[in-house]
Structure formats: structure tokens, C-alpha cells
C-alpha positions, 0 to 999 in steps of 0.5 A, a space after each residue: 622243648 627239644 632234647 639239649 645236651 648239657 654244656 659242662 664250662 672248663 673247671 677252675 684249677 684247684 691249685 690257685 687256691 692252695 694257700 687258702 687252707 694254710 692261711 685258715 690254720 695261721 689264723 686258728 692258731 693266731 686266736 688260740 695263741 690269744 686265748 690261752 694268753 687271755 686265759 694265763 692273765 685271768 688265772 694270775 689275777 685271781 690268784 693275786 687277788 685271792 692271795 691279797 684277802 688273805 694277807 689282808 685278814 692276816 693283817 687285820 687279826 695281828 694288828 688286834 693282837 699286837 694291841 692285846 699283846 701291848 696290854 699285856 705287856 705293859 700290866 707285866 710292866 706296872 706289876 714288876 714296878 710295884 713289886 719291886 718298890 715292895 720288895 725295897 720297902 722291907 716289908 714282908 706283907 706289903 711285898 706278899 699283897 702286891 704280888 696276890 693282886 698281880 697273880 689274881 689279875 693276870 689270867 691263871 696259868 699265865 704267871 709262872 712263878 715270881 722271884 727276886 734275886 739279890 746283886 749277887 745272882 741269889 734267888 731269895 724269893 720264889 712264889 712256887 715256895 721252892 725260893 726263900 721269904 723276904 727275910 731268909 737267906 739260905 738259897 742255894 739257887 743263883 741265876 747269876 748265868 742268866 741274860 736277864 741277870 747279866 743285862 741288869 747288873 751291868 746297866 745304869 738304870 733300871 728297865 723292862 727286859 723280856 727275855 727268849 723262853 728259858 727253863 726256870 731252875 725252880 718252876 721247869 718251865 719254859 717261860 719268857 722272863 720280864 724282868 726289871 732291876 731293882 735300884 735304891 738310891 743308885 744302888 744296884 740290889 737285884 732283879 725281879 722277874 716275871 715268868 711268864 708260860 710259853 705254854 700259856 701264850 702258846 694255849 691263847 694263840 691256839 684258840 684263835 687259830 686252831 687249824 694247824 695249817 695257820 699259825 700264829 707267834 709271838 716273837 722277840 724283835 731279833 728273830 728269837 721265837 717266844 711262842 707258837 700256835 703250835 709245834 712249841 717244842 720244837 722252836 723254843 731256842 730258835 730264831 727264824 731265818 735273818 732274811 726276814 723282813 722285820 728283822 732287816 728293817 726294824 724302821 718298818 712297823 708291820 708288812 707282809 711275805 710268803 715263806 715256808 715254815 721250817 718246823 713244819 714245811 707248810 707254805 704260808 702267807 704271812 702278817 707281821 705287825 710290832 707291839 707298840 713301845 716293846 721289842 716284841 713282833 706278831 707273826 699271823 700266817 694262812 696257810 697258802 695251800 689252803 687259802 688257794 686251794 679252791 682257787 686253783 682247783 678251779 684254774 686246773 680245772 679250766 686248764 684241762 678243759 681248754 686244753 682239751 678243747 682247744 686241741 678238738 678245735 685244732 684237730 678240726 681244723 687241720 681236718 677242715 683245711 685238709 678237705 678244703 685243699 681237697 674239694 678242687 682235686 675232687 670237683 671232676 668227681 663232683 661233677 661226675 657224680 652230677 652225671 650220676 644223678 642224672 642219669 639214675 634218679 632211682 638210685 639217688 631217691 634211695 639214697 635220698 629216703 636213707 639220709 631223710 633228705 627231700 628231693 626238688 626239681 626247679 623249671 627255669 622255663 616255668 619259674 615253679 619248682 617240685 618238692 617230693 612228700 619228704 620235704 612237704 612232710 619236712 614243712 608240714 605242707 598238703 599236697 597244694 604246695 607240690 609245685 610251689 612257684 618262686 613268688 611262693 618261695 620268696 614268701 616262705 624264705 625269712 626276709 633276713 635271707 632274702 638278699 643272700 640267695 638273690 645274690 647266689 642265685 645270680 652266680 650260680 645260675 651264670 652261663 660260666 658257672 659249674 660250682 655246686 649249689 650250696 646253700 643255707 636258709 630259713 623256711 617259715 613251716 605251717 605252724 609259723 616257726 622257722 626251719 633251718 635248711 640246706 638246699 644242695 643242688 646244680 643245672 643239669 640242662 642249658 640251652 644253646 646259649 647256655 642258658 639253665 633249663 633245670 635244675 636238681 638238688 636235694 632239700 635237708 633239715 639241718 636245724 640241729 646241725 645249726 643248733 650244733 655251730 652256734 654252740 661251737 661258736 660260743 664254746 670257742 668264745 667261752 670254751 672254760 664255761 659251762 654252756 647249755 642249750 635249753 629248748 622252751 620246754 626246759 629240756 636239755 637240747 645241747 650241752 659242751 663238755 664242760 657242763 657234763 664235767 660237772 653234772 653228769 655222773 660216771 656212764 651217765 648220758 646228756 639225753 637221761 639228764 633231766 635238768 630238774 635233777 641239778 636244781 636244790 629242790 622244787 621251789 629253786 626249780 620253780 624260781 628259776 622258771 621266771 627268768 625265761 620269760 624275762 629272756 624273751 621280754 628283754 633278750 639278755 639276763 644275768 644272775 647268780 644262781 646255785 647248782 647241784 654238781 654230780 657229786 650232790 655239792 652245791 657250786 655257784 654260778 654266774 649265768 647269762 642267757 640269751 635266745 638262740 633266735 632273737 627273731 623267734 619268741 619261741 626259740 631256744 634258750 642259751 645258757 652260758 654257767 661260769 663256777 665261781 664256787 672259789 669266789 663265793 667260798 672266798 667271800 664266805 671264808 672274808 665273812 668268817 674272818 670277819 666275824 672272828 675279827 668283830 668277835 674279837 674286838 667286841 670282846 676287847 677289853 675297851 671300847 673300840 671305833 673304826 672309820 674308814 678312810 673318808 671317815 665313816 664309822 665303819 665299826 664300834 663296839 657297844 663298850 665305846 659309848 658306854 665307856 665315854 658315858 653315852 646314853 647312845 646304842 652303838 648300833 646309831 653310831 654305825 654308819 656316821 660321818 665324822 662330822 656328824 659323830 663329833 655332833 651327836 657325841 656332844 663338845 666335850 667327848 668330841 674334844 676328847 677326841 683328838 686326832 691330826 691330818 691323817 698322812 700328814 706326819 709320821 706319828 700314826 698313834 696317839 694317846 692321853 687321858 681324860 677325866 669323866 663327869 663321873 670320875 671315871 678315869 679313861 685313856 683315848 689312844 688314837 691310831 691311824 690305819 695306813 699301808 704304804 704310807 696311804 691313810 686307810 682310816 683311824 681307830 679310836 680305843 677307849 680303855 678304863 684305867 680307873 682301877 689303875 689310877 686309883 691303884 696309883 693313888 693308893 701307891 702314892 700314897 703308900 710311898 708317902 706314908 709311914 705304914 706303922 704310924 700313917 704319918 709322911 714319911 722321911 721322903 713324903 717330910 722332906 717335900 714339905 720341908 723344900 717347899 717352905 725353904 722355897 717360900 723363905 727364899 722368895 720372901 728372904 726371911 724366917 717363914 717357920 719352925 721345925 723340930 726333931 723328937 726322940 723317945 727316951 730309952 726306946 730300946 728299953 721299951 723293946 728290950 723289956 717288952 718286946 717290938 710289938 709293944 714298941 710300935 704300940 708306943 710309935 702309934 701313940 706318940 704319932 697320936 699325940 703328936 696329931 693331936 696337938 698340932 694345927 691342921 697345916 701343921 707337917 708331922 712325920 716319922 724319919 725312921 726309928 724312934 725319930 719324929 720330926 714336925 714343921 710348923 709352917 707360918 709360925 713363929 719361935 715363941 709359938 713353936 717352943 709353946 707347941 713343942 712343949 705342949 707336945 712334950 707334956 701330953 707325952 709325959 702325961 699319958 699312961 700306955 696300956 699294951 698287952 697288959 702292961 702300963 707304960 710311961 714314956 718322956 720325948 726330947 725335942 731339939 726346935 730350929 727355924 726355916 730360913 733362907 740361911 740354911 738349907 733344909 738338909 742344914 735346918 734339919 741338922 740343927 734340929 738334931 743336934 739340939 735333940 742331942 743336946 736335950 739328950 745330954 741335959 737329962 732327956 725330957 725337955 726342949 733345947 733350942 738351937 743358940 742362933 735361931 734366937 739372933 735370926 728371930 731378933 
């Protein structure tokens, strides 16, 4: 083959192709304009969505508190009825039971004090025995400046008032009056309050929420604070700030904002919900800082990551492009470097044995190459492989990169072309793994056609530098997570800046990481071992998997792996970390509140079930089924449609529960009263859950009121009933009398006989003997009275020494005979009291029941014949003059 001079074509101008590198910068920073936009929406999301659990749970423990709270309320409300009706009965042991029984049921320390004040502002009574007895009047303590005091005595009925905390004269303490007027016979008489603690209140809210950095309150519907987890002192007398939104929208019965508290400057996210029938607002409020604390954390955390990667991605690519725009100033160079090669072999062979690259020649004329032993070596090959021909080559290239080369080839060895070969492949080693290369190279001798006779070029493992582009890629896809590339072996190849952020030490350096360290101990290192082989059973897996940080903390987090190689079963593994810590710890502060909800509702002093919005049971407490007489666990309720609750519960408790269409009506509570088998007395209140008008599902409460009712009962009674003689007293008397002149209307004719009797000379009974015999004698004379009367027959004390009796269905003839046996029993029977025998006569005046005379007349008639038997002599019977017309 005869000596040729190399052809050198004319080179391309480098300046046609200037734009290309502005371009690259254009689009670079294009796509991180996009990244950091991406990146903005994601951190706002999770913010929202953080801050949306947190008013959600808010919401959930005011909406249970607002329910105790109406509770509470309306015991304090029952109380000061039944004491004030007490009070107006004059009766000192009465008034003094009534008000053990309501401080022995109200939580100790949660009544202050209890006082009455007369019309004029006077305390004549206090429980703390600094105010007056029911029958005393020295007090020299007035309340008369008082709101509560103010409100009642220009009012026209009575009501409930629930003042802002003030300091009691007698108890100074800060306590919340509820107070009510006390009214007889459309009288004005005074006021009964109920002072409630600040502190108490204040004590019961800290216990729910004992971190200071939450908060809860009690507070009036015009702002006015009532009491405060904490800081009290320093609110008492204040309102919160007009602008709130239960205060400019009292339509509105609960909602959610975020304010900065003023007592203590923490910014919180806040829940408000009204108690049902008062003026009173729950206040529950999370502290913002520390419901986002993780949460943006983690944000900042990314941001500097990002942007600390996003700026080394932004210097290298102006770096990039400014070598781009000088690689065509510097082809001339290149090209004289070629020249160099050429003419010095020796001296490229110790550059080669430098950088461990390996050097081959390629004969055009021959079709076989020659490597040197670095690229054997690089191979694992023997010395048959020295001169390897290109059907040789073609077989050891990966099929993948076949046609790439085949296309280079072509242009490379052109008879125009002068470029650099550059090139990036696989080679399949002796062991039957793949080995990434970069073949480096150029012709150095044409013929006289231009023809290539040889080329030389340079052979380089750049399998770790591949390694190294495939991460950057994906640290530029997912720059905020920690990537790591494992080798089979489960050693640490590569790792971004991200993963060293968490896991190494101070000083430490990714090669002395063993990736054992990270794991929680050996049996989480062993579990995780599994999911290698299902990365190369199924290409892709996904878990949630805990880590060990730097700090020894444990961080969750959302891992993908994927194989670096697909086509390689031994490849190495990517593995792609993502913390999501915050959401974990998100999920288990929701499980704590949760759990502190479900406390609390199982200690609701009721039975209480939840269904959700498609009506589901998604809660019950065990008091609910017990409550309505179930012989069923709570836990077989769980989980029941509506549909098949009503089944299982039976026809009757299912028609207890009474509920409309949810959405339809504005109503969102109802309530009633139901009566067991077992005389058990329940309320079944009926309480739709929505939120901006959506249906989110129905509770259902159950309460025992038994006690109540029979309380209620009892009251009854006692309001009826002359409490010396356990006859019907005057109002109880003058009932029965109605109904009969009712009757006597409808029938137009007499329909019975009533009758007035008066003790002769009962003040000389008390006088001589003193009043204690006196309600001896009232006693006996009641008894004597039942004695002789028949079983529909209506006896009753008007007051005093004053008796009345009505016969209903009897006539005058009857009645005389009944009176007078009366009168003779009375007069016939010896007393003994106290050691003395008394003998006491009656006067009796009879009248009838007729559709002539009014009950207030008939009564009257009655009267002034008793006044006319006291003036005949006392002892005897007198009989209204015109019943006798009315008998004929």
C-alpha cells in the first residue's frame, strides 16, 4: 500500500451555529421556570390541606363541647327555677334542700355561691353564710348596680341571664352569674343567682387542652370573654375584637378563622360553634405555628435543596453552553492535535496509560481492528481478541446500539467529513455483563479518492460516568427527593445532595456510609431485602418504608425503585426517597384527636351515634344501646347502614328515631321524649352534621332524664300539695273546682256540693299552746276530714286554719249529712299534743256547683255562710239560702 498524504476537508464555520447555546440557556431556564411553579402549587397545597385537618378537628371537639356546655346550662337553668319556686313558698327547709341537691349534683367547685335578692337589690340569702336566712333581713350587702339586677327588675317576665364574669361582693370570686327573676302573681320579688366560677370553667377547658399553644373559651354571643384555657386574668372584662365573624353574623351557628390572639400573640387556627337555645359561643383554637410547624419544615427544606440545585444545574449550563460556543473556535486545534497524534504515538500512549484509557487502530482495507491490552484488560478478553474484525465487533456491540453506530459510521467516515468520532455504546464483557464505553477517534489516511485507509481513536469506561447522567437526570426531575443508586450487593454506588442532607453526619463521606446504618435494626434491614428481587421480577416497586436520619430520628418515606438497566437482571438499583414525615406525623396527631374525641364522647354522659353522610354508623358509644334497652354490643352496630340498624334495633326503637331528609329544611336539630318498657324516661335529640350547607351525616344522642322526671314529678307534686297537711292546696283545690263548674256548664245543672270549714278559736290553740301544737291540730283535722269522705271526694287547705271540701256528683242532702258528720268527728275526738288534751269544734258554710255561679262565686258563697255559722255560735253547719231554690 503506498504512502498517501492525509486530505484535510475545509472546516465549517463555527459562527453559523452561535444561536444553538442561547437557545440551550432559553429552554433550561424555561424548565426551571416550570419547576419552581410546580414546586410553589405543591407546598400551597399541602399547606391548605394541613391547615384543613386542623380546623376539622377544631371543629369536631367545639361541636362536643358546645353539646356539654347546653347540658350544663340548662341544669343551671332547671336549678334556679326550682329554687326560686322554693324560695317564693316561704319555706325555709324546702328552699335550703332544693339548693343541697343542686350544689351536690353540680361538679364541686363549680357553684360559687348562691344568693337571693329582694325587689330593692337586697341579698337576703347567700350559701357562703356571709348573706341572711330565709327569715332575716339585716343585710347590708345590695346588688342593686348590677346588670343581672338591672336587666330583671325592668323586665315583664321572668328568663334565664348569664352575665359577663364579675367579682362577687360576698364570695370575691370572678364568677358568671345565671340568674333569673323571681315573679308571684305578676309581682316583681327579686333575683336568684347562680354563680358560677371563672376558675372552675377555666380548670375544665385546661384539662382538654393542656398545651398552652391551643386554646379554648367560653364566650357571650357579644364577644365578652366568660373563660379561657389559660391567660384568664388577663381577659376577664374584655371582649374579643368586633370583627369576628360570630359576632357580625349571629345567623351563622358555627364556622372557622385564623387570628392572632391579643393576650398572648400566638397565631391560631380557630373553631366556633354556638350552644344550642343560649347566648353563649365555644372558641377551640390550634395553634398555627404548631400545626405547620412540620409541614414547613419540610417546605424549607425543599426550598433550599432546589434551590441549591437548581443553581449548580444553571451554572452548568452556562458552563455548558460557553464550551459549546467554543468547541468551533477550537476545531483547528482539534484538528492539529490529530496531527499531533499522528505524528507521536509514544507520546499519546503515556498520556493514554495516564487517564487508563485504551488505544485501538481500525484497517478500512482489512475490516479488523487492534486493541491494545488496557482495553483487553477493560474487557476481560485474551490475547485471540487483539485484532477483532467487525463481524466481531458487531456481535459484542448491545443490539440497542446497533443502528445508532451504523448511522455515525456512515457520516463519519464520509469523504467530506473532518468531525471528531465521538461515540457512546455498549460492549457485552466475558462474564456476559455490559459495559458502557466511549470510542473517541478520526481517519488520519485517505486514498486519492478520499477514501479512509485508518483510523485511531481511544477506548474509555465511562460506565460510572453514565451512572453519574442518569442520576443527574433524575435529580433534575425530582431534585426535592432523596435519590440513591444501590448496586446488587446493597452498597451505596451514588447518592444526590439530598440524601447526604438527611443521612450523613458532619465531615462524614458517602464511601463510609454503610447502608445498614440507616435501617432501625436488622430485622428492618433483612425485610427490606425482599424488595430487590420483586425490582427485578416486576421492574417497579413502590412502598412506604421508615429510615434512621443523622440525628438517629426516625423519618418515613414514600420510596419507588426501578432498575438502572432494565435489560440487565443484575443491574443496579434506583432508588427514589420522598420524606413525608410531616404527613405521617399529620396522620398520627388526626389519630390523637381522634382518640381524644372518641374519649370523649365515650364519656358523654349519654349514649351517642354518628352516621356518616351515606349513612353508615361510623361511631356508638356503649351507653347508646344500653340507654334504649338493647341487648346488642355497640361494637355490632359499628359499621351498619341505616337501613339495617332500624332492622336490627327492632320497630319500636326504630320509631324512636326520628329523623327528616338531611338538606331538606333548615331545622338541622331535633329533639322528643320517649318512655321505655321499663319506665325508663329518655330524650332522643336528633342533630344533623353539615358544612356549607352540605349533609356530612346525623348524630343521634340519647340522654336518661329519668331522675329529671321524676324530680319533676315530685315538684309537681309538691306544688299541689299543702306540705303541713299533704292535702291539695288552694291552687291544686281550685283546678278541681273548674273542672266540675266545666261539667255543670255542659250539663246545665247542679253537678256537686262545696263546703268551707274554719277551726273555732284557732288562734287561742296557738296563743295558749304555741304553733307547734297548732299544726298538730291542722293534721288532725286534715285527718278526720279524709276519713269521712269518699274516695272521689276533693279536701283541701286554703290557707290558715281554712279547709275547703268538694263533693263532686253529690246532692244537697248528701252533702249537709257529710258535713255534719264531719263536724261531729271533730268534736268528738280528743287531741293529745305535747302532753296536753285538746278539744277543738269546726264551723262549716255548704253551697253547691252549678252553671249559675262562677267557682270564685260558689266559693265565696261557701264563705259567707261559714261567717254566718261563726256568728250563730260557731259549731254548726249553715247553708247558703238559695242552694235550696237551686236543689227544687
Amino acid at each position: 500500500m503506498s504512502a498517501v498524504q492525509p486530505m484535510r476537508p475545509q472546516l465549517p464555520r463555527w459562527r453559523s451555529h452561535a444561536w444553538r447555546p442561547g437557545l440551550f440557556i432559553l429552554a433550561l431556564l424555561l424548565a426551571l421556570a416550570v419547576y419552581w411553579t410546580l414546586l410553589q402549587t405543591s407546598h400551597t397545597q399541602m399547606r391548605e390541606q394541613v391547615r384543613t385537618d386542623a380546623q376539622r378537628l377544631a371543629g369536631q371537639t367545639g361541636q362536643a363541647l358546645a353539646l356539654q356546655m347546653n347540658t350544663v346550662v340548662r341544669k343551671l337553668d332547671y336549678f334556679s327555677q326550682h329554687l326560686g319556686w322554693a324560695w317564693l313558698q316561704r319555706s325555709q327547709d324546702t328552699f335550703h334542700d332544693a339548693a343541697s341537691v343542686a350544689i351536690r349534683t353540680l361538679p364541686p367547685g363549680a357553684l360559687a355561691q348562691i344568693a337571693i335578692a329582694d325587689a330593692e337589690g337586697k341579698i337576703l340569702y347567700s350559701s357562703l353564710g356571709e348573706g341572711l336566712s330565709v327569715n332575716r333581713r339585716e343585710s347590708t350587702v345590695f346588688i342593686t348596680d348590677r346588670e343581672h339586677f338591672q336587666v330583671h327588675s325592668t323586665a315583664d317576665k321572668p328568663f334565664l341571664f348569664i352575665s359577663e364574669p364579675i367579682k362577687g361582693r360576698i364570695s370575691q370570686q370572678w364568677a358568671i352569674q345565671f340568674t333569673r327573676g323571681l315573679w308571684h302573681n305578676g309581682q316583681f320579688q327579686g333575683v336568684i343567682v347562680l354563680s358560677v366560677s371563672a376558675e372552675y370553667l377555666t380548670t375544665a377547658l385546661k384539662a382538654i387542652f393542656p398545651d398552652r399553644t391551643d386554646a379554648a373559651s367560653l364566650i357571650k354571643s357579644n364577644g365578652a370573654y366568660l373563660a379561657r384555657s389559660y391567660h384568664l386574668a388577663d381577659v376577664l372584662g374584655k371582649n374579643l375584637p368586633k370583627g369576628r365573624p360570630f359576632i357580625e353574623h349571629p345567623e351563622l351557628t358555627h364556622g372557622t378563622y385564623e387570628a392572632v390572639a391579643e393576650v398572648d400573640r400566638i397565631s391560631r387556627l380557630y373553631s366556633w360553634h354556638r350552644v344550642d337555645d343560649y347566648p353563649l359561643i365555644i372558641l377551640v383554637g390550634l395553634g398555627s405555628e404548631k400545626a405547620m410547624a412540620v409541614t414547613d419544615e419540610a417546605i424549607n427544606d425543599s426550598y433550599w435543596q432546589s434551590g441549591f440545585g437548581s443553581a449548580l444545574l444553571l451554572l452548568a449550563g452556562l458552563t455548558l453552553a460557553w464550551l459549546w460556543a467554543q468547541r468551533s473556535r477550537h476545531s483547528t486545534q482539534l484538528q492539529r492535535v490529530a496531527d499531533a497524534l499522528q505524528a507521536s504515538e509514544a507520546q499519546l500512549r503515556i498520556t493514554l496509560d495516564a487517564v487508563r484509557d485504551g488505544l485501538w487502530t481500525f484497517n478500512h482495507a482489512t475490516d479488523t481492528a487492534q486493541w491494545d491490552d488496557r482495553i483487553r484488560t477493560m474487557l476481560d478478553y485474551g490475547e485471540d481478541y487483539r485484532t477483532p474484525s467487525t463481524e466481531t465487533l458487531i456481535k459484542l456491540i448491545h443490539p440497542g446500539d446497533l443502528e445508532h453506530l451504523s448511522l455515525e459510521n456512515t457520516r463519519l467516515f464520509s469523504r467530506y467529513s473532518n468531525q471528531l468520532m465521538n461515540l457512546e455504546f455498549r460492549l457485552r464483557k466475558a462474564d456476559g455483563r455490559w459495559l458502557w464505553v466511549r470510542a473517541r477517534g478520526r481517519a488520519i489516511e485517505w486514498n486519492e479518492r478520499g477514501t479512509p485507509l485508518r483510523s485511531v481513536g481511544t477506548l474509555s469506561d465511562i460506565s460510572e460516568q453514565v451512572a453519574e447522567a442518569h442520576l443527574r437526570d433524575a435529580l433534575l426531575n425530582r431534585s426535592a427527593a432523596a435519590i440513591l443508586l444501590v448496586s446488587p450487593d446493597r452498597r451505596i454506588v451514588h447518592a444526590n445532595a439530598q440524601f447526604a442532607s438527611i443521612f450523613l453526619k458532619p465531615g462524614q463521606n458517602l464511601k463510609d456510609l454503610n447502608l445498614r446504618d440507616i435501617h432501625i435494626d436488622q430485622a428492618h434491614w433483612e425485610e427490606l431485602s425482599f424488595s430487590y428481587d420483586a425490582v427485578k421480577a416486576d421492574g417497579l416497586l413502590r412502598l412506604e418504608y421508615p429510615f434512621t436520619d443523622a440525628g438517629g430520628n426516625v423519618r418515613w418515606f414514600d420510596t419507588h425503585a426501578v432498575p438502572q438497566d432494565p435489560d440487565d437482571p443484575q443491574s443496579n438499583v434506583i432508588w427514589t426517597w420522598i420524606d413525608i414525615t410531616s404527613r405521617h406525623e399529620a396522620d398520627a396527631a388526626l389519630a390523637i384527636e381522634t382518640l381524644r374525641l372518641n374519649t370523649l364522647l365515650e364519656c358523654f354522659p349519654g349514649g351517642v351515634l354518628i352516621e356518616d353522610a351515606h349513612g353508615t354508623v361510623v361511631f356508638v358509644n356503649p351507653s347508646w344501646p344500653q340507654l334504649l334497652g338493647l341487648e346488642i354490643p355497640a361494637a355490632a352496630l359499628q359499621g351498619k347502614h341505616d337501613h339495617d340498624l332500624r332492622e336490627l334495633v327492632g320497630s319500636t326503637v326504630s320509631g324512636w328515631l326520628r329523623s327528616h331528609q338531611p338538606g331538606r329544611t333548615a331545622e338541622s336539630r331535633r329533639a322528643h321524649e320517649v318512655t321505655t318498657l321499663a319506665g325508663r324516661h329518655l330524650e332522643i335529640h336528633h342533630v344533623e352534621i353539615r358544612q356549607n350547607r352540605q349533609h356530612l351525616g346525623s348524630v343521634w344522642l340519647v340522654r336518661d332524664i329519668t331522675e329529671r322526671k321524676l324530680h319533676e314529678l315530685e315538684l309537681a307534686q309538691l306544688a299541689s300539695t299543702d306540705t303541713l297537711t299533704a292535702l291539695p292546696n288552694r291552687r291544686s283545690f281550685m283546678q278541681s273546682l273548674n273542672a266540675l263548674y266545666g261539667e255543670a256548664l255542659n250539663v246545665q245543672k247542679m253537678t256537686g256540693v262545696i263546703m268551707m270549714l274554719d277551726i273555732d278559736h284557732f288562734k287561742r290553740v296557738n296563743d295558749t299552746y304555741g304553733h307547734a301544737v297548732g299544726d298538730i291540730v291542722l293534721r288532725h283535722i286534715a285527718k278526720t276530714m279524709k276519713a269521712a269522705l269518699r274516695a272521689n271526694d276533693v279536701p283541701g287547705r286554703l290557707g290558715g286554719e281554712e279547709f275547703a271540701i268538694l263533693l263532686p256528683h253529690t246532692g244537697l242532702a248528701e252533702g249537709l249529712a257529710i258535713a255534719e258528720r264531719i263536724r261531729q268527728g271533730v268534736e268528738q275526738t280528743n287531741i293529745t299534743a305535747n302532753g296536753h288534751d285538746i278539744r277543738i269544734t269546726i264551723s262549716i258554710g255548704v253551697s253547691v256547683v252549678c252553671a249559675d255561679y262562677t267557682p270564685d262565686a260558689a266559693l265565696q258563697q261557701a264563705d259567707d255562710v261559714l261567717y254566718k255559722a261563726k256568728e250563730a255560735g260557731r259549731n254548726r253547719v249553715c247553708l247558703w239560702q238559695e242552694a235550696k231554690e237551686i236543689v227544687a
